[in-house]
MITI-393265 format. One record per residue: residue number from 1; x, y, z of N, C-alpha, C in turn. Coordinates in Angstrom, 3 decimals. Last residue first. Layout:
+-----+----------+----------+----------+----------+----------+----------+----------+----------+----------+
!   n !     n.px !     n.py !     n.pz !    ca.px !    ca.py !    ca.pz !     c.px !     c.py !     c.pz !
+-----+----------+----------+----------+----------+----------+----------+----------+----------+----------+
! NUM !        X !        Y !        Z !        X !        Y !        Z !        X !        Y !        Z !
...
+-----+----------+----------+----------+----------+----------+----------+----------+----------+----------+
This chain:
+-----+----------+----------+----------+----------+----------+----------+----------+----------+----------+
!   n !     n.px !     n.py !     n.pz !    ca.px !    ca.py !    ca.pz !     c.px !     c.py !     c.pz !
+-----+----------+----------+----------+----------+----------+----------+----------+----------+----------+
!  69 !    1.218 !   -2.377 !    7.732 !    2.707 !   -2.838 !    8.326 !    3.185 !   -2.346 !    7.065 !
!  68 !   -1.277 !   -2.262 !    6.425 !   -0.714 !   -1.541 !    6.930 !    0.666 !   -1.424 !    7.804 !
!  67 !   -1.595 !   -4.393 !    4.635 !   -1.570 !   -3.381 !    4.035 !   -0.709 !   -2.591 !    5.074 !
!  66 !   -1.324 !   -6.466 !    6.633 !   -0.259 !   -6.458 !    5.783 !   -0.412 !   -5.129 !    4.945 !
!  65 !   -3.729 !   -6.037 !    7.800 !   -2.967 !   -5.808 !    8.791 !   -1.838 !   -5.585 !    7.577 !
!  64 !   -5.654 !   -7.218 !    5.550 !   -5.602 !   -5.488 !    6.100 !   -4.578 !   -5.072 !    6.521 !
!  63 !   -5.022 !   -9.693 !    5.255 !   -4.493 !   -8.712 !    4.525 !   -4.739 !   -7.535 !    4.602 !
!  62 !   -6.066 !  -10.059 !    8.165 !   -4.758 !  -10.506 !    8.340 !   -3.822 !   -9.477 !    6.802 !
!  61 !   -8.817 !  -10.005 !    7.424 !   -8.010 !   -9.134 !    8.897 !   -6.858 !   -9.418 !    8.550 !
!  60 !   -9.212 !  -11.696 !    5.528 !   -9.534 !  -10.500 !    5.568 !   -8.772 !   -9.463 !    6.591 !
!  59 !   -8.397 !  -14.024 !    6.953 !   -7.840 !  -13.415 !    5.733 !   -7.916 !  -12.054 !    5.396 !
!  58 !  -10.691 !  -14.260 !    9.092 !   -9.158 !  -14.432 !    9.724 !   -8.360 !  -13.313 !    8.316 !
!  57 !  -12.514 !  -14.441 !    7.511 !  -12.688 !  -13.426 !    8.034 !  -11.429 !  -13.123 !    8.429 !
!  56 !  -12.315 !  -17.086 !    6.004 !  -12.042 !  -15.780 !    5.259 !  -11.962 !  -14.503 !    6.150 !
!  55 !  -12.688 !  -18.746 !    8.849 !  -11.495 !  -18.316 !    8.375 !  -11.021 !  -17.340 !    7.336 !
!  54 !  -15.242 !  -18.046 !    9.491 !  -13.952 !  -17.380 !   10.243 !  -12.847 !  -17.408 !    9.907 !
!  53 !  -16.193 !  -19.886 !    7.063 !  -16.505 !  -18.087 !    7.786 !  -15.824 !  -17.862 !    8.380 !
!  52 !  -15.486 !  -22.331 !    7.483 !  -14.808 !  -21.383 !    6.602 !  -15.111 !  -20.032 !    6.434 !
!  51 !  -16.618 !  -22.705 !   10.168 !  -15.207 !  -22.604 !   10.066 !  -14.656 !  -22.391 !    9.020 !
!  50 !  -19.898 !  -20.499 !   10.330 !  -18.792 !  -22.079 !    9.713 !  -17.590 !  -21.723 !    9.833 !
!  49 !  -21.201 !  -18.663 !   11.214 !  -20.488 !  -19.045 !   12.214 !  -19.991 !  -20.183 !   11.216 !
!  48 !  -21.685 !  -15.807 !    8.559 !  -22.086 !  -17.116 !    9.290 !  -20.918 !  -17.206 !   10.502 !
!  47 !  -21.240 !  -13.828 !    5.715 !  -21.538 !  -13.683 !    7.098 !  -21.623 !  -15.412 !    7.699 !
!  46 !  -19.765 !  -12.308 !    3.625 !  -20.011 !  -13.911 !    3.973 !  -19.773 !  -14.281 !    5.515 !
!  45 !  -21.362 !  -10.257 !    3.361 !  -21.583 !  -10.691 !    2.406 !  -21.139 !  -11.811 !    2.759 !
!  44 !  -19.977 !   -8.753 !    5.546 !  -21.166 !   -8.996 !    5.594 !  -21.869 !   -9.854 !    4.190 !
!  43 !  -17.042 !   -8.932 !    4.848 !  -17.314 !   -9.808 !    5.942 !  -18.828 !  -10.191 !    6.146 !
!  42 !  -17.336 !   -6.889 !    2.720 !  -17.234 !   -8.434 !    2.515 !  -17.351 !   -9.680 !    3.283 !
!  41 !  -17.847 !   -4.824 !    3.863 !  -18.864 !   -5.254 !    3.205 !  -19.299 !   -6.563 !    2.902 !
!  40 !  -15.643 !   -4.852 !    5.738 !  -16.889 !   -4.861 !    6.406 !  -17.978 !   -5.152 !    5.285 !
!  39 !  -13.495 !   -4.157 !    3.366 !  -13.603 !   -5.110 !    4.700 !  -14.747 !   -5.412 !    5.581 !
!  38 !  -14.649 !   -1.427 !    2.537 !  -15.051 !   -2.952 !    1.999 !  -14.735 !   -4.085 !    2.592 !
!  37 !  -14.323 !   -0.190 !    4.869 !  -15.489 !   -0.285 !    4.747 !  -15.566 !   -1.559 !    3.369 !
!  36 !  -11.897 !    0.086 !    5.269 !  -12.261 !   -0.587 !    6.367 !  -13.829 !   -0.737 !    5.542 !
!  35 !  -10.749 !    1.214 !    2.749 !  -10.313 !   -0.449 !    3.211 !  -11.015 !   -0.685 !    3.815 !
!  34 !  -12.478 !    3.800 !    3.542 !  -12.766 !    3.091 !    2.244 !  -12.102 !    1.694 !    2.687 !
!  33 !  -10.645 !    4.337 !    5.631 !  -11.759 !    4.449 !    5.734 !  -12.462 !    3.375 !    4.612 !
!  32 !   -8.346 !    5.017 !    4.177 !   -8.273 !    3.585 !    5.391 !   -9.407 !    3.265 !    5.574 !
!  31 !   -9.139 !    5.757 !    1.046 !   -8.402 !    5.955 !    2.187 !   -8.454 !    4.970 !    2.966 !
!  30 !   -9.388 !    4.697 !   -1.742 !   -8.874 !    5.681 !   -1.619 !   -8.533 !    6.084 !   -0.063 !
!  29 !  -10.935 !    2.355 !   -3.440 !  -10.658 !    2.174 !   -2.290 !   -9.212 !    3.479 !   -2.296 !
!  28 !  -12.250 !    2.064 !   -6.011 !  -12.561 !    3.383 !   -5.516 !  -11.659 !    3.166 !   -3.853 !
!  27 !  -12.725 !   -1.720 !   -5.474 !  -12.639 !   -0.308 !   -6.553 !  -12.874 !    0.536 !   -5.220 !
!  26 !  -11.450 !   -4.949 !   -4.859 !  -11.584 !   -2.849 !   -4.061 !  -11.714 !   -2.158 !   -4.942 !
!  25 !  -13.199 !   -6.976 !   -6.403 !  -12.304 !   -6.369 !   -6.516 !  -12.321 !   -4.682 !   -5.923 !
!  24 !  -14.156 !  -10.265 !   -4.943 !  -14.403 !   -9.027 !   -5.452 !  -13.711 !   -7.904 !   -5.357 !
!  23 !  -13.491 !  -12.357 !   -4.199 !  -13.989 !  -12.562 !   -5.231 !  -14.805 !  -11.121 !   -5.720 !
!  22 !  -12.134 !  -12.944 !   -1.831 !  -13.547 !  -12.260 !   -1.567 !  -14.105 !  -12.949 !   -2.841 !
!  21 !   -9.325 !  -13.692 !   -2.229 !  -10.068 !  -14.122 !   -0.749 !  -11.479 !  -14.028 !   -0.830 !
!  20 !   -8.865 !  -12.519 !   -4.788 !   -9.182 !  -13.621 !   -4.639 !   -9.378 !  -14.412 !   -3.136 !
!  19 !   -8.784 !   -9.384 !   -4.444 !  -10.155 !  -10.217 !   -5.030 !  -10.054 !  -11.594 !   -5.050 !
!  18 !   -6.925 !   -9.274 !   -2.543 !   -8.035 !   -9.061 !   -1.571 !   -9.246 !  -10.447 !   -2.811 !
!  17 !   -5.031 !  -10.582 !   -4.007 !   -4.845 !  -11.074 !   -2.968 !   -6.203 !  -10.925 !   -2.179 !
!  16 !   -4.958 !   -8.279 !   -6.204 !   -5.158 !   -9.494 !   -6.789 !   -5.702 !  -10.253 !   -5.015 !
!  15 !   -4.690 !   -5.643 !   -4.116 !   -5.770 !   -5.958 !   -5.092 !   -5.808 !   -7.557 !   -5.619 !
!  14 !   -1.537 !   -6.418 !   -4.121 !   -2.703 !   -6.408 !   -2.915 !   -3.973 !   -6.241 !   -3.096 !
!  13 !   -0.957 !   -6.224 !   -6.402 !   -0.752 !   -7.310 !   -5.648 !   -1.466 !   -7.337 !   -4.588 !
!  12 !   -1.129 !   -3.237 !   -6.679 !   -1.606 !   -4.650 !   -7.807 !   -1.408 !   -5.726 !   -6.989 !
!  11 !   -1.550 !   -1.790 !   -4.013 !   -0.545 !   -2.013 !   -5.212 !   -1.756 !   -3.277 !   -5.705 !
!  10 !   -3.721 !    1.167 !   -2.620 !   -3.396 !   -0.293 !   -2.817 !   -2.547 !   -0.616 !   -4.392 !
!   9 !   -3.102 !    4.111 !   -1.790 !   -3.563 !    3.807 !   -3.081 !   -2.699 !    1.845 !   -2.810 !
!   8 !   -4.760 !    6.788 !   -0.143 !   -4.222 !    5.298 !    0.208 !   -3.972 !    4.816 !   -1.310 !
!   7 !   -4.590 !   10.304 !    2.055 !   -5.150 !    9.130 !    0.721 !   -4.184 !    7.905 !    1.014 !
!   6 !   -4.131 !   11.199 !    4.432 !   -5.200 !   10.653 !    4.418 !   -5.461 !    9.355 !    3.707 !
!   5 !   -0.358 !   10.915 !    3.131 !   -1.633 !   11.427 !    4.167 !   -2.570 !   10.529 !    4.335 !
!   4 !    0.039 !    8.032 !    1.373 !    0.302 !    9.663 !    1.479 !   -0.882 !   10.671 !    2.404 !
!   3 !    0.751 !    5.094 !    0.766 !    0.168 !    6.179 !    1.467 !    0.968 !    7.295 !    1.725 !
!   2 !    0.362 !    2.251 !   -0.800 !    0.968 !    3.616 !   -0.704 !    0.108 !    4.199 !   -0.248 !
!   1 !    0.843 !   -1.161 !    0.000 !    0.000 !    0.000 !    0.000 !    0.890 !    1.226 !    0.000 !
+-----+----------+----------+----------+----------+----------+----------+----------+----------+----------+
């Protein structure tokens, strides 16, 4: 991820990585705000208690965290 102030601009690789955990690709994802909110769209789109629900969720949290380290 590049960041400059506020704004955010995700690399190609971290785009390929989100759309193939989700199967859908961050458009318009411009600040932390925007990450956190398709992170939350996608978690609500594969909502449940199955152990492969927690684990995309685990993915999800885990390539956020790598954006931001």
């Amino acid at each position: 991820m590049i960041r400059l102030g506020n704004s955010i601009r995700l690399t190609r690789r971290e785009v390929e990585r989100f759309t193939k955990i989700t199967g859908f690709e961050p458009v318009n994802v411009r600040t932390l705000d925007d990450l956190d909110r398709y992170v939350r769209k996608c978690k609500a789109h594969y909502w449940g208690e199955s152990e492969d629900t927690r684990f995309l969720h685990f993915l999800l949290d885990e390539q956020r965290s790598r954006c931001l380290a």
